[in-house]
C-alpha positions in Angstrom: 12.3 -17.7 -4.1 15.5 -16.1 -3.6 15.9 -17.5 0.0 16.6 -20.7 -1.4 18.9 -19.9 -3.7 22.2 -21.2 -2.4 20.2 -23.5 0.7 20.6 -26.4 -0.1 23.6 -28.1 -1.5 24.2 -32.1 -2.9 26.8 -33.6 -1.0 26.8 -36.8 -2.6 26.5 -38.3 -5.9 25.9 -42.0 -7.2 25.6 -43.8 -10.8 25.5 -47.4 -11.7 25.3 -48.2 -15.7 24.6 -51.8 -17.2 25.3 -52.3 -20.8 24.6 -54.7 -23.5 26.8 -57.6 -23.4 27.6 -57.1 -19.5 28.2 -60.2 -18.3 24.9 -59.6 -15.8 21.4 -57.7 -17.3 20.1 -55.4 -14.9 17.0 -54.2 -13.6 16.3 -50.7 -13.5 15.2 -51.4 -9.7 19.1 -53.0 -9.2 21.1 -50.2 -10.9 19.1 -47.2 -8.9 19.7 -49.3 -5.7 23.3 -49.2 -6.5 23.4 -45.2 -7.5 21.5 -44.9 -3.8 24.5 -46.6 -2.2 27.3 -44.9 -4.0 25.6 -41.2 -3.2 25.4 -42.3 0.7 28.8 -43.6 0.5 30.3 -40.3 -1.0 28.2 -38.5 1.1 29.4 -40.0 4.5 25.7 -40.6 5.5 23.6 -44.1 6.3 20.1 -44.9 5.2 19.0 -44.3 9.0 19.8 -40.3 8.4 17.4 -40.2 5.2 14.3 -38.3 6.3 13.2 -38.3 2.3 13.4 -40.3 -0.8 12.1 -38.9 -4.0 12.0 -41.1 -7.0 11.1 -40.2 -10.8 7.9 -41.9 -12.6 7.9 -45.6 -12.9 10.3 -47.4 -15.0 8.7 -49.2 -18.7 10.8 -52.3 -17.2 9.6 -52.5 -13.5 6.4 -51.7 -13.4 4.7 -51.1 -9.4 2.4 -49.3 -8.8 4.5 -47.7 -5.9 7.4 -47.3 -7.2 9.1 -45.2 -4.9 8.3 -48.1 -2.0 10.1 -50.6 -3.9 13.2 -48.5 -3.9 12.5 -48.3 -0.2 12.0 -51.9 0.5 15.3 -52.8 -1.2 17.2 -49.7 0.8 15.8 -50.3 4.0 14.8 -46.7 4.1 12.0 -45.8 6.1 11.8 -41.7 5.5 9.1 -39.6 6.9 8.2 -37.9 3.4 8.1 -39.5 -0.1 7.1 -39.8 -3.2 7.0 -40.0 -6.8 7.7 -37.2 -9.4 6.2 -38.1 -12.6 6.7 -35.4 -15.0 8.4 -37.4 -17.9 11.8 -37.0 -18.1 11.5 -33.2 -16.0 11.2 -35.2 -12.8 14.6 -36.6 -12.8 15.6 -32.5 -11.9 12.0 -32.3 -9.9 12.9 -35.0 -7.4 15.9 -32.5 -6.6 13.4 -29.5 -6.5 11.0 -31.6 -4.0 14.6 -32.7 -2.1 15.3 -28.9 -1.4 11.9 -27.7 -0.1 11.9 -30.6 2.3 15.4 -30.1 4.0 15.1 -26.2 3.4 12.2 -26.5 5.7 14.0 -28.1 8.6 11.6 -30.8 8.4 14.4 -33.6 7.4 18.1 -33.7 7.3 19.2 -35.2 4.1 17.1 -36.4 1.3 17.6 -39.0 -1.7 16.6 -38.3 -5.0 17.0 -41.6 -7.2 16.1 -41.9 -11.0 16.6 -44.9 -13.5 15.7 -46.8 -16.8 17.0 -50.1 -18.4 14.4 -50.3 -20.9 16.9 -50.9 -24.0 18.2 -54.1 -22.1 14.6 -55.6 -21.9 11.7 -54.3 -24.7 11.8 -53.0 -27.7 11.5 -49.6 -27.2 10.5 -47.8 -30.7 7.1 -49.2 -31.2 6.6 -48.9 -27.0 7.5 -44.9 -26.8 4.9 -44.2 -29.6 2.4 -45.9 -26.8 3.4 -43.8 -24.0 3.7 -40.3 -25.5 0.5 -40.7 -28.2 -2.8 -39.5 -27.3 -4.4 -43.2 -26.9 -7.4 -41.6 -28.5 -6.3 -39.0 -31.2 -3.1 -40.6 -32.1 -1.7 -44.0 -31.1 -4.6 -44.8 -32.9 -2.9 -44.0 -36.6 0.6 -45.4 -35.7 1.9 -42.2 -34.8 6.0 -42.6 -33.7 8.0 -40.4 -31.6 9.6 -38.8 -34.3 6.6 -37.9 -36.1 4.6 -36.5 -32.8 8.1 -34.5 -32.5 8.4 -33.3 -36.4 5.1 -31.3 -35.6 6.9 -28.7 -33.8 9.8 -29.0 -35.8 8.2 -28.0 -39.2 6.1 -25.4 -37.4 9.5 -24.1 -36.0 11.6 -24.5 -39.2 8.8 -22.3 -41.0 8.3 -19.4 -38.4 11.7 -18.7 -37.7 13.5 -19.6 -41.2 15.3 -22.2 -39.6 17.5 -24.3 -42.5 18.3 -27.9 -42.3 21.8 -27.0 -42.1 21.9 -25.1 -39.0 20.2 -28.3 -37.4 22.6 -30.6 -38.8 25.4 -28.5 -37.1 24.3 -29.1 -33.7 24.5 -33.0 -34.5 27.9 -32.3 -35.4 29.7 -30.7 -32.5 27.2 -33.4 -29.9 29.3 -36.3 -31.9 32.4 -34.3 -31.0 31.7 -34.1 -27.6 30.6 -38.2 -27.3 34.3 -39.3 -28.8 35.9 -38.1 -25.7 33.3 -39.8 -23.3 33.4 -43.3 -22.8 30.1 -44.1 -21.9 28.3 -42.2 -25.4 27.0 -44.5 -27.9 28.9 -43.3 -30.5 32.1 -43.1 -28.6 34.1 -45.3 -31.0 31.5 -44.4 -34.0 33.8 -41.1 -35.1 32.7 -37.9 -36.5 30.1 -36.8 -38.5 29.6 -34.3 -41.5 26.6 -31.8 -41.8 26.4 -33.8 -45.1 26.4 -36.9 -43.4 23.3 -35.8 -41.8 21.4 -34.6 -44.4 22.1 -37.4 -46.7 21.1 -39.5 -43.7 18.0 -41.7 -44.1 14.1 -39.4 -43.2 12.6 -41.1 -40.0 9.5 -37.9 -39.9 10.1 -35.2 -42.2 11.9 -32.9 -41.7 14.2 -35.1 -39.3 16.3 -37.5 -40.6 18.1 -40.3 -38.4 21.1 -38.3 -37.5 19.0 -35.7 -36.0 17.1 -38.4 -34.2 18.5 -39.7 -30.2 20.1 -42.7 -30.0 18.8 -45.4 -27.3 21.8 -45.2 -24.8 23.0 -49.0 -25.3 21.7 -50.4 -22.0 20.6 -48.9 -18.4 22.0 -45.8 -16.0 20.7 -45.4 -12.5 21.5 -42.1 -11.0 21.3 -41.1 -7.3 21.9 -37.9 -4.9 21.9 -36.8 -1.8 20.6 -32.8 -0.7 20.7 -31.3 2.5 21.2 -27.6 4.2 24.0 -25.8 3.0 24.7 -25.4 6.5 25.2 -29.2 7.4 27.5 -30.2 4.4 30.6 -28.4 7.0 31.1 -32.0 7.9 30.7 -33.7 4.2 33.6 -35.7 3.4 33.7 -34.1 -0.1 33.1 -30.1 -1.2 29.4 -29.8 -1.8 27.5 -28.3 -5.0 25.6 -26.0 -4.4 22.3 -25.7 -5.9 21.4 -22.2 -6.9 18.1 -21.7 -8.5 15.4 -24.3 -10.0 11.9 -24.0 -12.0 9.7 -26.6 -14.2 6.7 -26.0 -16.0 4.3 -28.1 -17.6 2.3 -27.2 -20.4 0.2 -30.5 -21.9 0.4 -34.2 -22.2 -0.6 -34.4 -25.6 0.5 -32.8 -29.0 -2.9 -32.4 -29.8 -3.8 -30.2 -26.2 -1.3 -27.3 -27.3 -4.3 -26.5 -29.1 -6.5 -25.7 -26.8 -4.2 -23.9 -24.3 -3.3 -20.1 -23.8 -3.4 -17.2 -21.5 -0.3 -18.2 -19.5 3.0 -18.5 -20.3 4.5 -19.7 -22.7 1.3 -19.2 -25.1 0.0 -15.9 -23.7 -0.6 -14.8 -27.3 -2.1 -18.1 -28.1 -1.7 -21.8 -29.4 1.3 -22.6 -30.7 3.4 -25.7 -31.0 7.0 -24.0 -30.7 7.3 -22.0 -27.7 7.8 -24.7 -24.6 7.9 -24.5 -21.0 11.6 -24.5 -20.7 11.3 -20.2 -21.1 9.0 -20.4 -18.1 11.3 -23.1 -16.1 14.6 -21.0 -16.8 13.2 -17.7 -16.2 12.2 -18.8 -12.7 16.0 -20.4 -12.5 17.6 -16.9 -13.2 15.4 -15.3 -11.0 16.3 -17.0 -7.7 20.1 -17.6 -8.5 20.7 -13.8 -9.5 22.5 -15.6 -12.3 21.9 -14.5 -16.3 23.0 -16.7 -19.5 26.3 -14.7 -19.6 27.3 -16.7 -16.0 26.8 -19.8 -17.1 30.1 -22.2 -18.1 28.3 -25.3 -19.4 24.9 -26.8 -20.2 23.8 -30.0 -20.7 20.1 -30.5 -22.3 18.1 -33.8 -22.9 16.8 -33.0 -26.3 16.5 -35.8 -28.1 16.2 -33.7 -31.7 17.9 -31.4 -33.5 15.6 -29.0 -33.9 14.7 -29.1 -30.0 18.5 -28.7 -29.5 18.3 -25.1 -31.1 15.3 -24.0 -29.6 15.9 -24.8 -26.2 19.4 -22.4 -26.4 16.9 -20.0 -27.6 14.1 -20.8 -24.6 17.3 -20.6 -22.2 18.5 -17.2 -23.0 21.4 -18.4 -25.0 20.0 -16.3 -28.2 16.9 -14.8 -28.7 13.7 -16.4 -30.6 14.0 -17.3 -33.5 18.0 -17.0 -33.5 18.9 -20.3 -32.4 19.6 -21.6 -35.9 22.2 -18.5 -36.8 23.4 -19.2 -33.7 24.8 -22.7 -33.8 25.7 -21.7 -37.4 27.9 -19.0 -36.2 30.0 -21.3 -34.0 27.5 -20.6 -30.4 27.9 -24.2 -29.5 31.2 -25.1 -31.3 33.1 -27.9 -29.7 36.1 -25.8 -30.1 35.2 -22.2 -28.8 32.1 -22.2 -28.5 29.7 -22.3 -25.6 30.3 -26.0 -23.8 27.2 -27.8 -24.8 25.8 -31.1 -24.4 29.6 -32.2 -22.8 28.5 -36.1 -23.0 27.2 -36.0 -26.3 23.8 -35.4 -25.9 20.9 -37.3 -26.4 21.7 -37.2 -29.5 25.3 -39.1 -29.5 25.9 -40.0 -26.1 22.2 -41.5 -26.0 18.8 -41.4 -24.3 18.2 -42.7 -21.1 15.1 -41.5 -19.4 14.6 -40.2 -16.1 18.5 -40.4 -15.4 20.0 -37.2 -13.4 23.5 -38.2 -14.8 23.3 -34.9 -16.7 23.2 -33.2 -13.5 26.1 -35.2 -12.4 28.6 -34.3 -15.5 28.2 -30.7 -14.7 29.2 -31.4 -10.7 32.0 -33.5 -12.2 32.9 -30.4 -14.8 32.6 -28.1 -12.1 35.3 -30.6 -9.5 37.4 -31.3 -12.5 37.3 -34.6 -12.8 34.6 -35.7 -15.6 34.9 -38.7 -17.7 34.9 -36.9 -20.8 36.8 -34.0 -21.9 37.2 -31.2 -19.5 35.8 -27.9 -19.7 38.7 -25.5 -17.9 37.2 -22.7 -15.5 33.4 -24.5 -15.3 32.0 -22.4 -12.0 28.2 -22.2 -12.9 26.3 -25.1 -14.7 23.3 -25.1 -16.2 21.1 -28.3 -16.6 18.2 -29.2 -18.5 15.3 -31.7 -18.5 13.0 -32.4 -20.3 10.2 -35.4 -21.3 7.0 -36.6 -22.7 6.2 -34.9 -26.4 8.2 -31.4 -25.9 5.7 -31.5 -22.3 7.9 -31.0 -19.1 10.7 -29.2 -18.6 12.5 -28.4 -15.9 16.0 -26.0 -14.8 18.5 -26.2 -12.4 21.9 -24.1 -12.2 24.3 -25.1 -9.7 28.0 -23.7 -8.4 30.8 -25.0 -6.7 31.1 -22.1 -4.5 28.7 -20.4 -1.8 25.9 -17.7 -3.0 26.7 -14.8 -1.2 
């Protein structure tokens, strides 16, 4: 794995973002062909020198069957390897993971990885995401939400680890911090919040009250890049990013499976419903980058709970198990001082918006020095995380401005 740490590099970068009360609503299909433009554009590339597309799972609002060939259609993209990565949220970092052992192999040249949703601009998403993440057997069944599929692992995590509903608060504090500098959060002009204005905040699935809950990002992103060989982007017209070590794992579908699963990591020792496959993703990250917790400058996660907020510093290295709580308490992930965190605001303030690999983005941006936000001085190595379906996928990525030697 080490041989491709430091391969492959993105060269270009795209976005497009529709909101509620734009003067046009936007399809998810319209705002990831716009992303794919931008990242050829900034890449100095055309659609002719795309040997690969890679597009994450199918959109709630644009629903094909083929998903990735309606992003060709529209591009006029006709690559000689494709497809679909469909691990919940994770794929938005897995299309880049596919991207690199396709140009790495000298098959193609450059490839385009393109994620998007719009669902908050066209359904009603609350009762919907219970539908999609239940076990349509076991649990849709009995009206099991999100939250509550979620507040499983939280209460099992809260108990093993002595975990206190302050320490989660906290981390809801210093992500609202971060989304009043950004202009695209959802809470931008909302102002701060108080540990006690999360606790006194109203219970959506015990032990997680609405503050500790994402908000829906008020409309659509579509996000876009463009990989090749480290030793192509010479002629780029911008410096490239380099991407320096990756891993995913995937432990279940369902809540319920967790049950039934051990023997390989992260549940050698047996069931559990705490430890996730982030461990096994950013163990495999460290491993080909030669990079440890102590080299990275920023991290961006797409937990959409407090308490998965804490545990994944914890299942990336940041502390150890069962420390993630005294952690954040002890100023770990303090907006001022502390380790830079969730820069946008987080799922939790800046807002959800699945499959999107604008996460990815605000760390290149961090790392060029030009984010949207507030900016992080000195970011070198960035660490990003992704992660979907109930506490399921999870994939890492750490990337660099500057070439591995």
């Amino acid at each position: 794995m080490k041989q491709l740490a430091g391969s492959c590099v993105i060269v270009g970068m795209g976005r497009s973002i529709c909101k509620r009360g734009d003067p046009e609503k936007k399809t998810p299909l319209q705002l990831m062909v716009e992303a794919a433009g931008l990242a050829m554009k900034e890449a100095g590339i055309n659609r002719t020198q795309i040997g690969a597309v890679f597009t994450g799972r199918m959109p709630r609002t644009y629903c094909s069957l083929q998903y990735n060939q309606a992003v060709l259609n529209e591009l006029k993209i006709v690559p000689t390897f494709s497809s679909e990565v469909t691990s919940h949220g994770a794929g938005a970092l897995g299309t880049i993971e596919m991207a690199v052992l396709a140009v790495q192999s000298g098959m193609i040249d450059y490839a385009l990885c393109v994620c998007g949703e719009a669902s908050p601009l066209w359904i009603e998403m609350v009762e919907g995401s219970a539908n999609w993440e239940g076990d349509l057997q076991f649990e849709a069944p009995y009206g099991a939400t999100t939250p509550s599929l979620y507040a499983q692992c939280a209460q099992r995590y809260m108990h093993e680890y002595g975990i206190t509903p302050e320490q989660l608060a906290k981390v809801c504090v210093e992500n609202r911090l971060w989304a009043l500098d950004h202009p695209q959060a959802a809470m931008h002009k909302r102002g701060p919040i108080s540990i006690d204005d999360v606790l006194n905040s109203k219970m959506i699935a015990s032990p997680m009250r609405m503050l500790e809950c994402a908000t829906w990002f008020p409309g659509g992103i579509g996000s876009a890049a463009i990989v090749t060989r480290a030793n192509l982007a010479k002629a780029s017209p911008v410096k490239p990013t380099y991407i320096a070590g990756f891993g995913q794992c995937s432990t279940h579908e369902w809540i319920g499976e967790r049950m039934g699963f051990w023997g390989v990591e992260p549940v050698t020792d047996g069931p559990n419903l705490v430890r996730t496959g982030a461990s096994v993703a950013a163990k495999q990250a460290y491993a080909m980058s030669g990079f440890n917790p102590k080299d990275v400058d920023i991290v961006q996660t797409s937990a959409p709970f407090s308490f998965l907020n804490v545990l994944i510093l914890e299942e990336l290295g940041f502390c150890g198990v069962g420390e993630g709580g005294r952690f954040v308490e002890s100023g770990g992930v303090d907006y001022d001082g502390g380790l830079p965190f969730n820069t946008t605001g987080g799922y939790l303030s800046f807002g959800q918006s699945g499959q999107g690999l604008y996460l990815l983005k605000e760390v290149m941006d961090q790392i060029k020095g030009c984010p949207e936000g507030r900016p992080v001085p000195g970011v070198e190595v960035g660490l990003v995380h992704g992660h979907g379906g109930p506490n399921a996928c999870h994939s890492v990525m750490l990337v660099t401005g500057e070439p591995l030697n």
